[in-house]
C-alpha positions as CSV (number, residue, x, y, z in Angstrom):
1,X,-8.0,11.1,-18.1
2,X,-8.4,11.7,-14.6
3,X,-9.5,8.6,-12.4
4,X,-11.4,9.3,-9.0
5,X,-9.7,8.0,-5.9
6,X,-11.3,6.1,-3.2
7,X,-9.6,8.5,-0.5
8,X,-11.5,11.7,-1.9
9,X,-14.1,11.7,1.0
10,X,-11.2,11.3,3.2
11,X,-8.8,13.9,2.3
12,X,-11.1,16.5,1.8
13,X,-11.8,15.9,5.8
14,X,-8.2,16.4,6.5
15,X,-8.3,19.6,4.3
16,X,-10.6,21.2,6.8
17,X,-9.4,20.2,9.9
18,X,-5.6,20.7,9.2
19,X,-3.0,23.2,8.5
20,X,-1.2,20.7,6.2
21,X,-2.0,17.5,4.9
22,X,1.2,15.2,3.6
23,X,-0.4,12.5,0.9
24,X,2.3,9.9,0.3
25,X,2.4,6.9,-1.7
26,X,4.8,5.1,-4.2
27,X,6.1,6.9,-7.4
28,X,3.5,7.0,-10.0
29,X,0.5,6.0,-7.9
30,X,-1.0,9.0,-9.0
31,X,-0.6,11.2,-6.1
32,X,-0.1,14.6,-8.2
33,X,-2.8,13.8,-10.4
34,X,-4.7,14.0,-7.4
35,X,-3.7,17.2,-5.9
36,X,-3.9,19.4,-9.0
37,X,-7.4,17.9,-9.9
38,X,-8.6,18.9,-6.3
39,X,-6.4,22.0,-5.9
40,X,-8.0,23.6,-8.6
41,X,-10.7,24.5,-6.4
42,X,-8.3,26.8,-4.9
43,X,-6.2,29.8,-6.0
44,X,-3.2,27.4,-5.1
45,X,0.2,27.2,-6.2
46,X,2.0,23.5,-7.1
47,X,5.9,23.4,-6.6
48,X,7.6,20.3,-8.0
49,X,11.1,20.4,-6.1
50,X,12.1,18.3,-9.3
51,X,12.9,21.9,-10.2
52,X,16.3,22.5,-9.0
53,X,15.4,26.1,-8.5
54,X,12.5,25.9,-6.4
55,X,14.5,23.1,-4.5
56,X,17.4,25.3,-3.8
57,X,15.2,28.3,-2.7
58,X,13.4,26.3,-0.4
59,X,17.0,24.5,0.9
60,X,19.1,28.3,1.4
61,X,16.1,30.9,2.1
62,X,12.9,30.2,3.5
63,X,12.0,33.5,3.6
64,X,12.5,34.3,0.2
65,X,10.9,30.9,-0.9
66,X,7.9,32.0,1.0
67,X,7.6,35.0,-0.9
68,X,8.3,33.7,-3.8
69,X,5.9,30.8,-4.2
70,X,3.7,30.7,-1.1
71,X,2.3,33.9,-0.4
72,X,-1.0,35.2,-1.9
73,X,-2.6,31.9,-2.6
74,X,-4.9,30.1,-0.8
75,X,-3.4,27.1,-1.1
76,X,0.4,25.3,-1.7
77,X,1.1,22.3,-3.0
78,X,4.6,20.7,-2.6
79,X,5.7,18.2,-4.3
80,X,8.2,15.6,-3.3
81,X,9.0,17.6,-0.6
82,X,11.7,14.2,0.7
83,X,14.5,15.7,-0.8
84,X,14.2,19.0,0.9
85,X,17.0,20.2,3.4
86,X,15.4,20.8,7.0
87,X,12.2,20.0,5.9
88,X,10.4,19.8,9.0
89,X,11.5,23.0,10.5
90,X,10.7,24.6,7.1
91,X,7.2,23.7,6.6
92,X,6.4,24.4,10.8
93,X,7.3,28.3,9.4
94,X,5.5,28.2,6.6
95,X,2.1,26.3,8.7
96,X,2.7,28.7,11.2
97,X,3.2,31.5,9.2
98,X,-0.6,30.9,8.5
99,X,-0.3,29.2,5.0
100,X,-2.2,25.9,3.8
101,X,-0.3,23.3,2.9
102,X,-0.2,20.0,0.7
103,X,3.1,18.5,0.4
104,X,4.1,14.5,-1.2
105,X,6.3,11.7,-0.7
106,X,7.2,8.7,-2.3
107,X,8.9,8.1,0.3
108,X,8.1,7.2,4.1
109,X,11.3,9.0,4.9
110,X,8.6,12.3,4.8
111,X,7.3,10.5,8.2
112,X,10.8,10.0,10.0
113,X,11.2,11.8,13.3
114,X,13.6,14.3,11.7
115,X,10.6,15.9,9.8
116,X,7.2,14.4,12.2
117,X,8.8,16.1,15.2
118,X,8.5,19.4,14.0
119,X,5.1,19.3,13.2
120,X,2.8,17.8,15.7
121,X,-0.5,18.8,15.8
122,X,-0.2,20.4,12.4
123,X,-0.2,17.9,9.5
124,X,-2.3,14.8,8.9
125,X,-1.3,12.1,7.0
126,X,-3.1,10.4,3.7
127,X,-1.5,7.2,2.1
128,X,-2.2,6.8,-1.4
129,X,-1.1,3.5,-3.5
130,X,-2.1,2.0,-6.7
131,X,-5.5,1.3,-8.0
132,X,-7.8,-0.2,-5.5
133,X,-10.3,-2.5,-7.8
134,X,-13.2,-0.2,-7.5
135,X,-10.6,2.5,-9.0
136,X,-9.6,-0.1,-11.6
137,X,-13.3,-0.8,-12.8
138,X,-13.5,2.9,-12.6
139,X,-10.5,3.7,-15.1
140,X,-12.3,1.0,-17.2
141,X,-15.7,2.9,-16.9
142,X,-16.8,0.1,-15.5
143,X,-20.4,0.3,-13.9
144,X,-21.8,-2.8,-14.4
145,X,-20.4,-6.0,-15.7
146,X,-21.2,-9.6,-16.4
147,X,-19.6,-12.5,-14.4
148,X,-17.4,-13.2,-17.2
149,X,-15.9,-9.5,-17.8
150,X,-15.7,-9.5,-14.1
151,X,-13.6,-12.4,-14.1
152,X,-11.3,-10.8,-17.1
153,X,-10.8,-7.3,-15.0
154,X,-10.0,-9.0,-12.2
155,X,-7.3,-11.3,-14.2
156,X,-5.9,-8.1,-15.2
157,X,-6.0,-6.4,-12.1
158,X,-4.1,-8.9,-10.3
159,X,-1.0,-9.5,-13.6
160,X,-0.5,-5.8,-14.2
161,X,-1.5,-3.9,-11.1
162,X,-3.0,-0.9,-10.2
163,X,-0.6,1.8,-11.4
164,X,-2.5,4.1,-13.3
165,X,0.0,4.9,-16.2
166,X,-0.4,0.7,-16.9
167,X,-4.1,0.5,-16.0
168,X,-4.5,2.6,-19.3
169,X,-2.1,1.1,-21.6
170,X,-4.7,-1.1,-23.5
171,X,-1.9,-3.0,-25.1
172,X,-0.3,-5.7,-22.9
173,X,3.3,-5.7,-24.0
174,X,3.1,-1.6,-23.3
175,X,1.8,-2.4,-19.8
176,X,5.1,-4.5,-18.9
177,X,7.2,-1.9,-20.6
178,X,5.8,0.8,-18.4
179,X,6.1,-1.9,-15.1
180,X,9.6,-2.3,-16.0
181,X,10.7,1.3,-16.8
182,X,8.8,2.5,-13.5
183,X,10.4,-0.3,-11.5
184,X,13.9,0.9,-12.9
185,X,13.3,4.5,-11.9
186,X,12.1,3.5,-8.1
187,X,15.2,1.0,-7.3
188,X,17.5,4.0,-8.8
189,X,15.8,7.5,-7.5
190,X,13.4,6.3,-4.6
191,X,15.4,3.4,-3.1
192,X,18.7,3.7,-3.9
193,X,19.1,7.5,-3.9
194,X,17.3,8.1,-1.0
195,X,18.9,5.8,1.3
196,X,22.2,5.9,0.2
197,X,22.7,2.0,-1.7
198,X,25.6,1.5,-3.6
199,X,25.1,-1.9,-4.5
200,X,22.6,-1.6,-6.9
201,X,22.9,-5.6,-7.7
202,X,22.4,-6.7,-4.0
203,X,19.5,-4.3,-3.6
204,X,18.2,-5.8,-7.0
205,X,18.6,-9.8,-5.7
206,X,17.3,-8.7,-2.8
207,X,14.1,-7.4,-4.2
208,X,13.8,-10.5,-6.3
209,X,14.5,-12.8,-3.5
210,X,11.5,-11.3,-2.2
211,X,9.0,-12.0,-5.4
212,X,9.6,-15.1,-5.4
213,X,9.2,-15.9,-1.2
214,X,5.8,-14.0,-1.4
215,X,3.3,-15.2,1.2
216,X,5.6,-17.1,2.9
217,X,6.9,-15.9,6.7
218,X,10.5,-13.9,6.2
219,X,13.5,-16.3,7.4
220,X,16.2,-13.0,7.8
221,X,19.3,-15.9,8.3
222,X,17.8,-17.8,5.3
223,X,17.7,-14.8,3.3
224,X,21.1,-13.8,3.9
225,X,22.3,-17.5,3.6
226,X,20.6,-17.2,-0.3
227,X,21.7,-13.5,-0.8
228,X,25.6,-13.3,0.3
229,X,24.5,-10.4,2.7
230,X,25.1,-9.5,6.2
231,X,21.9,-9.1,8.6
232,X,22.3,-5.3,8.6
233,X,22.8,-4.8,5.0
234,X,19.6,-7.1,4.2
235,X,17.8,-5.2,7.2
236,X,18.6,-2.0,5.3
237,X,17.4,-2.5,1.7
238,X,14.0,-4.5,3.0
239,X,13.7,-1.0,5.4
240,X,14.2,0.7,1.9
241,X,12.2,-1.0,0.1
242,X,9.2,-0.8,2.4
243,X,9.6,2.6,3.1
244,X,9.8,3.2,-0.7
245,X,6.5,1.8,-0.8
246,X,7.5,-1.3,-2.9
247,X,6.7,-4.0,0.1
248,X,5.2,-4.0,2.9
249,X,5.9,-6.7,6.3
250,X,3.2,-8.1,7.8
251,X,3.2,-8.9,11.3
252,X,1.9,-11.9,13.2
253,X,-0.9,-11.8,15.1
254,X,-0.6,-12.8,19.0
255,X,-2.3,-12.5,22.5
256,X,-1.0,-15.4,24.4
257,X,2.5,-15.6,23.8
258,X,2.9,-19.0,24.4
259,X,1.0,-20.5,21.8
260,X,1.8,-18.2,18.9
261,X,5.3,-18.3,19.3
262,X,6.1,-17.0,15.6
263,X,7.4,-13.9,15.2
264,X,8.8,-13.2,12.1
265,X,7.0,-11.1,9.2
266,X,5.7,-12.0,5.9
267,X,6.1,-10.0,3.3
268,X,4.0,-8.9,0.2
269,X,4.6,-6.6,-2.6
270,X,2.2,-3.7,-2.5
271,X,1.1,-4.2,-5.9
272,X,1.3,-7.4,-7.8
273,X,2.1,-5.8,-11.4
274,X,5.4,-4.8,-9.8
275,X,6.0,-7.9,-8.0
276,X,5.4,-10.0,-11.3
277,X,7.8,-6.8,-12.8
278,X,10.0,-8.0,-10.2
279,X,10.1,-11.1,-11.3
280,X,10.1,-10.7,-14.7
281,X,7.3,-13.3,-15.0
282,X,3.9,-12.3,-16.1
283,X,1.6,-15.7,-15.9
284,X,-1.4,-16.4,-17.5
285,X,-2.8,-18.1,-14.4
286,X,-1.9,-16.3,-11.3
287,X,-0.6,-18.9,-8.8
288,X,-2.1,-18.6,-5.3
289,X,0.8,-17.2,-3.7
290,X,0.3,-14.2,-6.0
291,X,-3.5,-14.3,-5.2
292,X,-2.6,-14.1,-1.6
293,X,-0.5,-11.2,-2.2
294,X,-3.5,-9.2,-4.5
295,X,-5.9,-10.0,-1.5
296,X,-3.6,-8.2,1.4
297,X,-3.0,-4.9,-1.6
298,X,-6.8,-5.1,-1.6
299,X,-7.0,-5.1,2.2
300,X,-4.2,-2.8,2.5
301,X,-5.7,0.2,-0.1
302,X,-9.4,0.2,1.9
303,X,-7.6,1.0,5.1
304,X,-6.5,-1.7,7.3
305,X,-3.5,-3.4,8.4
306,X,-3.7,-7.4,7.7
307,X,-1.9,-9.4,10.5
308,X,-1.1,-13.4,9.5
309,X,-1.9,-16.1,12.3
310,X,0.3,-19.1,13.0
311,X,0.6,-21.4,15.7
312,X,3.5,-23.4,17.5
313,X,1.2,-26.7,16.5
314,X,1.1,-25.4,12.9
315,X,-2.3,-24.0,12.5
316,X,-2.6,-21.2,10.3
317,X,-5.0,-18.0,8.5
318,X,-3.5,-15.8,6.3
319,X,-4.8,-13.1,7.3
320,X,-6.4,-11.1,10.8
321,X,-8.4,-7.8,10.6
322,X,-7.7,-6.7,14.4
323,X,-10.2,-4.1,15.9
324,X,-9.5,-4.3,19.3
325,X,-12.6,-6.2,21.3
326,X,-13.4,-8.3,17.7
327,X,-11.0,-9.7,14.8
328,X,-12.0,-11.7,11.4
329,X,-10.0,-14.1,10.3
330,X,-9.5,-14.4,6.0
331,X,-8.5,-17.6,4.3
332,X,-7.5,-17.3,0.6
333,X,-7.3,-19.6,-1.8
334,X,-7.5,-19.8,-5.8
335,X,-10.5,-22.7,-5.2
336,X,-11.9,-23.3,-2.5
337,X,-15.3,-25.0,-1.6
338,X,-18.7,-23.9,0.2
339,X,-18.5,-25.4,3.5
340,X,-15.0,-26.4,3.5
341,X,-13.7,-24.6,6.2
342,X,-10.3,-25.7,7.3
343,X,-7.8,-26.9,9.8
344,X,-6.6,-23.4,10.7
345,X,-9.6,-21.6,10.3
346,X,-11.3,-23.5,12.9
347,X,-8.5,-23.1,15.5
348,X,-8.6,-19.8,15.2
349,X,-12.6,-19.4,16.0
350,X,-12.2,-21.7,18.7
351,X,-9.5,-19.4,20.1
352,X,-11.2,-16.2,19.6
353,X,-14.8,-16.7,19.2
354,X,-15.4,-14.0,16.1
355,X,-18.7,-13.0,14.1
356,X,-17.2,-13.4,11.4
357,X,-14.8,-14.8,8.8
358,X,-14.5,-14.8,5.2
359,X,-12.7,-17.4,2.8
360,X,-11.4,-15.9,-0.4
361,X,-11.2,-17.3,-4.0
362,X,-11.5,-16.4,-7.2
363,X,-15.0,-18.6,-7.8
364,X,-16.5,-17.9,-4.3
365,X,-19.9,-19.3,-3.9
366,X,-21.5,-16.8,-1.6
367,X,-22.5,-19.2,0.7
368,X,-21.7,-19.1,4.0
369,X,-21.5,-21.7,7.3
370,X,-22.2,-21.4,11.0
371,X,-19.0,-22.5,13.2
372,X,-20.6,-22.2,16.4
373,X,-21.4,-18.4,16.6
374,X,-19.3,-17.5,14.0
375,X,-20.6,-17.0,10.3
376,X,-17.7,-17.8,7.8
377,X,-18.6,-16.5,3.9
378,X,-17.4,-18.1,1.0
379,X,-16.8,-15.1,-1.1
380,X,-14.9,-13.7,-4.2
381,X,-13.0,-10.3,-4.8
382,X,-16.0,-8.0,-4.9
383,X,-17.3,-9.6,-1.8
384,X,-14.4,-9.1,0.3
385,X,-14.0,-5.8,-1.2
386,X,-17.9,-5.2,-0.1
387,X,-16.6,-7.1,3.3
388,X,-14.2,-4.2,3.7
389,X,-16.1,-1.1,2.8
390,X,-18.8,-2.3,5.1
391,X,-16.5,-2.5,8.0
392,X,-15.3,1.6,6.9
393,X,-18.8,2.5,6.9
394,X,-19.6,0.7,10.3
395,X,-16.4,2.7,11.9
396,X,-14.9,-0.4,12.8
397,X,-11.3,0.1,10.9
């Protein structure tokens, strides 16, 4: 069954106005379902360098690679093109040689200078990730719903994730077997493989460390202090994990330096399925930590980068949409009144005078209040994701 992705529009633009589009994204995200549903539009060619033949071509003779599985189509598609030798000088021939090109990564490694360098001006990028909740409802077939099966998708959406192999599982116990197996290949091919850990066991406390510190800002002493591990070694494997596309760090959000003194990241799992995999805890009732963490994946997959706000006095939002001239603040939480607006929230519009700001639950109202000029909704997961799509569609991302 193939699932529609949110990015279509998008990567169909890069398709025309590049010599080679990279679309990377974590393992099993669904990123070569994707390219052979739109490359068959093409006479195109897909080369999975899973195939230690096509790898070893590509590594000893470019040349003869070229001939081999480029030439005559219209189109290439390469696939996991990371564990590649030279792969950056490689696919500038082949661009240059005139080819089109559409190569993968589950791993940000792709994106390193090693490989970027060689080909300014002649690859875009696309970032795919798990199912966004439009692409869940749209798994599910989902075109109109009442409140209640609303509520129940969105339940699921935010205990199992997005990954499409566990979106379809209609059987529960199945999903966590496929979270668990998937999580088991990533630590072991994508993680520890590709950047060279040993120590599959610190990696592996390390990565539960961080399910269970969700939504809270990253303390690296504390976290070594727990762990047993040096700063470097800790550095490393949160680099790994991030650039495996496990977690991502969020950073704070500052213009006068004196008063927003904080300056470490938080960090967030970019889908909670495999966070609660993680964890190897798969509640019934999400808590809000873990409703905090669903809310930046849901900012994260329409396109923007969430920032957190904290203050030397202790005032706080969870998260900043910065565009430059205008930023809206969003509080989450699992309840959360019409009208009560809080502490931080109101320190924040004070400081930086926004339209708009949005407070996040799972019951929102709809409602919304005037602080001064600023117009702060009390919404729920389809609003903020209507929020977000509106912001696309204005070009303010």
């Amino acid at each position: 069954m193939y699932v529609e992705r949110d990015i279509r529009e998008l990567f169909g633009n890069m398709h025309e106005a590049s010599k080679m589009v990279a679309l990377v994204g974590a393992r099993q995200c669904g990123k070569t379902t994707f390219l052979k549903e739109h490359a068959s539009r093409f006479d195109s060619n897909y080369v999975m360098f899973d195939d230690p033949d096509a790898r070893g071509l590509f590594d000893e003779d470019i040349k003869k690679f070229e001939l081999q599985y480029v030439k005559g189509h219209e189109l290439t598609v390469l696939d996991e093109v990371q564990y590649c030798k030279d792969a950056g000088r490689k696919l500038k021939y082949l661009v240059d040689s005139g080819h089109k090109l559409w190569v993968t990564s589950s791993s940000e490694t792709l994106l390193g200078k090693e490989v970027l360098s060689h080909l300014v001006g002649r690859v875009t990028v696309a970032r795919l990730h798990p199912f966004s909740l439009n692409e869940f409802l749209r798994a599910r077939g989902q075109k109109a719903a009442t409140a209640k099966t609303m509520d129940r998708h969105i339940w699921e959406h935010i205990t199992y994730g997005g990954y499409p192999q566990a979106v379809l599982a209609e059987n529960l116990e199945m999903k966590k077997i496929i979270l668990r197996s998937l999580l088991e290949t990533m630590l072991l091919k994508d993680v520890a493989k590709t950047f060279s850990i040993e120590d599959m066991d610190g990696l592996e406390r390390c990565a539960r460390y961080l399910a269970e510190t969700i939504g809270g800002v990253l303390s690296y002493n504390g976290a070594c202090n727990a762990l047993g591990l040096s700063f470097p070694t800790l550095k490393k494997y949160i680099d790994a994990l991030e650039k495996s596309y496990l977690v991502v760090r969020t950073k704070p959000f500052f213009t006068n330096k004196v008063r927003e003194i904080t300056k470490q990241p938080k960090v967030y799992f970019l889908d909670t399925g495999m966070r609660n995999a993680v964890a190897n805890r798969f509640e019934t009732n999400p808590s809000g930590n873990i409703f905090e963490n669903y809310v930046a994946t849901e900012i994260i997959k329409a396109g923007h980068t969430p920032k957190y706000w904290r203050t030397k006095a202790g005032a706080e939002v969870d998260f900043v949409l910065d565009m430059g001239e205008q930023q809206s603040p969003i509080e989450v939480k699992l309840d959360a009144g019409a009208g009560n607006v809080t502490r931080g929230m109101m320190s924040f519009i004070e400081s930086y005078r926004p339209k708009h700001a949005l407070v996040v639950s799972l019951k929102g109202s709809g409602e919304s209040v005037k602080v001064g000029a600023c117009r702060v909704t009390f919404t729920d997961v389809p609003g903020l994701r209507d929020f977000l799509h509106g912001m696309n569609g204005a070009g303010e991302e």
